[in-house]
C-alpha positions as CSV (number, residue, x, y, z in Angstrom):
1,X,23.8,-6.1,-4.6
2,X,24.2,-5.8,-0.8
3,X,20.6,-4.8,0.8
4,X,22.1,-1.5,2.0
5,X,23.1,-1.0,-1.7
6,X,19.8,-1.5,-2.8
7,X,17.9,1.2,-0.5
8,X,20.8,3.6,-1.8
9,X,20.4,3.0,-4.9
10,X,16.5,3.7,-4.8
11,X,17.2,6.8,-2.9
12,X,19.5,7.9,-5.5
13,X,17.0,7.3,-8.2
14,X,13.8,8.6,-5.6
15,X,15.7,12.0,-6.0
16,X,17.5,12.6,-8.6
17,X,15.0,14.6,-10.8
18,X,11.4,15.2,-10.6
19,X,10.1,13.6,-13.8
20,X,8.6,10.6,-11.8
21,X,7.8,10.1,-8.2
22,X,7.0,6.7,-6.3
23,X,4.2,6.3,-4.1
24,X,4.4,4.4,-1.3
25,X,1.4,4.2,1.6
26,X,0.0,2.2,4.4
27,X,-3.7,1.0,6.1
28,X,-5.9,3.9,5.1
29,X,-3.5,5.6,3.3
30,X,-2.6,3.5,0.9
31,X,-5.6,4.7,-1.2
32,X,-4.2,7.6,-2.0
33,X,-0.9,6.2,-3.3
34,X,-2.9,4.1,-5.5
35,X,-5.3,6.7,-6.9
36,X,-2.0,8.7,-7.5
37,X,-0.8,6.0,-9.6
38,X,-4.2,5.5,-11.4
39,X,-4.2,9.2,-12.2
40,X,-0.7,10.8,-12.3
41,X,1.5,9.8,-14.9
42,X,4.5,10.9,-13.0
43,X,4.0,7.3,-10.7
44,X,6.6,5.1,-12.0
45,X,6.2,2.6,-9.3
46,X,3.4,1.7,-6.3
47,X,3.9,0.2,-3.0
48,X,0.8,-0.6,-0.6
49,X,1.4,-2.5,2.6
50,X,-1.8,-3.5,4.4
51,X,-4.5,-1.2,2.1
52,X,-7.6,-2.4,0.9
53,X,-10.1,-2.1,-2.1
54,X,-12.8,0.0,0.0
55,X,-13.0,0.1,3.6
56,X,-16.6,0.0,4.2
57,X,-17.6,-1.7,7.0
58,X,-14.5,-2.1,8.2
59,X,-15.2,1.3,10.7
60,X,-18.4,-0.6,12.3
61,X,-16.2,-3.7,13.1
62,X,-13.5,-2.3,14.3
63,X,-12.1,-2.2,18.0
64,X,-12.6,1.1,20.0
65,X,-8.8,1.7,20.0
66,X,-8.9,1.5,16.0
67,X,-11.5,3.6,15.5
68,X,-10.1,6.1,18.0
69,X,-6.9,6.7,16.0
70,X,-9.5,6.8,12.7
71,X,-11.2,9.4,14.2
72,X,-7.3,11.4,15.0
73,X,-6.6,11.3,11.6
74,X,-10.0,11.6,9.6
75,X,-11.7,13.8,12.4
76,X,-15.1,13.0,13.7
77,X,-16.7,12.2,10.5
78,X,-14.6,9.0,10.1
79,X,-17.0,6.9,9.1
80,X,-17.8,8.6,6.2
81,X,-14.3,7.5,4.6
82,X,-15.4,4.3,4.7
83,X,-17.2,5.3,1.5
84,X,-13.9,5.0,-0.4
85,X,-13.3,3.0,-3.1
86,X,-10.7,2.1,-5.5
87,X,-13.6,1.2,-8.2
88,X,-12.5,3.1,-11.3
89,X,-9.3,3.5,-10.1
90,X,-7.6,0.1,-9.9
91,X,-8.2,-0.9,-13.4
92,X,-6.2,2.9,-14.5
93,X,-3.1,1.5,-12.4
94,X,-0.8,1.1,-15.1
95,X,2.9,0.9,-13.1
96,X,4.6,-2.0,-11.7
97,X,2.8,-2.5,-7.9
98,X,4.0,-4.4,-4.8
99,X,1.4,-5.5,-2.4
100,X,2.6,-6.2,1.4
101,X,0.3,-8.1,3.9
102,X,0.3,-9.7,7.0
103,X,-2.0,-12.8,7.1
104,X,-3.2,-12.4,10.7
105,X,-4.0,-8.7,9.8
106,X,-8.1,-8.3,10.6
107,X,-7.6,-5.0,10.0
108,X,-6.4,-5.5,6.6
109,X,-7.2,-8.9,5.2
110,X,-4.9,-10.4,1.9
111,X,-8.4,-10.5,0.3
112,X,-7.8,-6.7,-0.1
113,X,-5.0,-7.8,-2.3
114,X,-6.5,-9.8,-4.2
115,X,-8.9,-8.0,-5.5
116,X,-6.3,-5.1,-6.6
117,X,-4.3,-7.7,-8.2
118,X,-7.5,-8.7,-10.2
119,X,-7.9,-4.8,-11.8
120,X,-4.9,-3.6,-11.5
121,X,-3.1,-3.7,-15.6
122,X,0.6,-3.8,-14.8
123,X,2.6,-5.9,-13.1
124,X,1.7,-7.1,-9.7
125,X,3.7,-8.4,-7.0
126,X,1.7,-9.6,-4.0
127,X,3.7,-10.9,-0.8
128,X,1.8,-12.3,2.6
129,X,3.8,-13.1,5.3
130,X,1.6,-15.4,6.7
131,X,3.0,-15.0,10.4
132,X,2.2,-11.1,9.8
133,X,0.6,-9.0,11.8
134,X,-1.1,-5.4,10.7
135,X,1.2,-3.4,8.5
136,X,3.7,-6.2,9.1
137,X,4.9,-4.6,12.1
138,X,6.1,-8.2,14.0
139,X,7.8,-8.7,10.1
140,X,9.4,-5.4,9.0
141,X,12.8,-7.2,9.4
142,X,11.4,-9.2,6.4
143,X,9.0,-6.8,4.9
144,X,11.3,-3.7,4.3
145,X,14.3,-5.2,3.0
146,X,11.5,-6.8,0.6
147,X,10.3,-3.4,-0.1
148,X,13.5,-1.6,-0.6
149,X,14.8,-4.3,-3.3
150,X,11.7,-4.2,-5.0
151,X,11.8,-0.8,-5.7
152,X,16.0,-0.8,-6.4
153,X,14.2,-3.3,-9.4
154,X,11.4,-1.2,-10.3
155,X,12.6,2.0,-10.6
């Protein structure tokens, strides 16, 4: 099946009825697709691309352009969401997960993903593109194809 097939096809099957939903996130977001999985039964399928198992510290070390855009979308008390965790949640995560990293992402490190893949009780697919960057963005030719036929399997 033709790649352009494949994203169709997981359209189609994204909307067709509202019995299951996917959750795909990225960077800071990707939490909350993950604690959707852990939590909602509806999740049929779960796609992170450059999350992490907690945050913390990550704030402190961060450049001032990084924690600028933080602050945009967390407001002023940023920091304090570095006191998020996916402890309890990981383990709950049930559905069949693909984890997306870039190996230069500081941001971001593949450790992250490896310490989901440890808790997490479905299957687990974990890709680094070593040459990648944070949220892939030098790789998305490579990274979203990847993504789209993953979930055209999965779903």
């Amino acid at each position: 099946m033709a790649i352009g097939d494949r994203a169709a096809a997981a359209g189609h099957r994204l909307t067709a009825g509202t019995a299951y939903v996917r959750a795909m996130s990225f960077y800071y977001w990707a939490s909350t697709s993950s604690r959707a999985a852990a939590f909602d039964e509806r999740v049929r399928a779960v796609v992170l691309v450059s999350s992490w198992y907690t945050p913390a510290g990550l704030y402190a070390r961060a450049p001032a352009l990084t924690q600028a855009s933080v602050r945009q979308y967390f407001g002023e008390n940023a920091p304090e969401v570095q006191a998020a965790t996916l402890a309890g949640a990981a383990g709950r995560i049930k559905v069949p997960l693909l984890q997306v990293y870039g190996g230069r992402d500081k941001a971001s490190p593949p450790e992250h993903a490896y310490r989901i893949e440890k808790e997490v009780r479905g299957p687990t697919t974990t890709v680094v593109f070593e040459e990648g960057v944070h949220v892939c963005n030098n790789v998305q030719y490579k990274a979203r194809p990847l993504i789209a036929d993953w979930l055209a399997d999965n779903l």
